[in-house]
N, C-alpha and C positions, 0 to 999 in steps of 0.2 A: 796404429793400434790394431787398424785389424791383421797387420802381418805377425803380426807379435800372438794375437786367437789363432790362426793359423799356424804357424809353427808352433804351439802350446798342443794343438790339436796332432799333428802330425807324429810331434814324440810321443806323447800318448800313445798313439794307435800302435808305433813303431815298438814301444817297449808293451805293450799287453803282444804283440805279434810274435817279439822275442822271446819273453815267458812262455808261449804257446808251444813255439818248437824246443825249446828247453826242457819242455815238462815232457814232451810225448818223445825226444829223445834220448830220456829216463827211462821211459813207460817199455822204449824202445831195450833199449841196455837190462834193465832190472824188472821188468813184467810192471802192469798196472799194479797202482795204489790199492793194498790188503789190508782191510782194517783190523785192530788185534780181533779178538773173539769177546773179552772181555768187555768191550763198548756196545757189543747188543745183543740181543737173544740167541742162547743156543740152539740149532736144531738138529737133531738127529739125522738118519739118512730118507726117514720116512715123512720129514718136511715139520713134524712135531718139537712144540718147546720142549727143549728139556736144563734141566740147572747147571749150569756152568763149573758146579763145587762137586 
């Protein structure tokens, strides 16, 4: 039983580790995650909200 926690644990760690370099050799190829504009506040170039319409 506990080999069985153990190796439960092990893939685990193994695939969050694999997602890890998967995602930043995205981040790597295509620049980091841009969210649209449309999901939050627009701001001008002087830091101010301004309306997105």
């Amino acid at each position: 039983m506990f080999e069985l926690a153990l190796l439960t644990a092990v893939v685990f760690i193994a695939a969050i580790a694999l997602g890890t370099i998967y995602q930043r050799r995205q981040d790597v190829l295509y620049g980091p995650y841009i969210s649209d504009p449309a999901w939050g506040p627009v701001l001008n170039e002087d830091g101010v909200e301004t309306s997105s319409t």
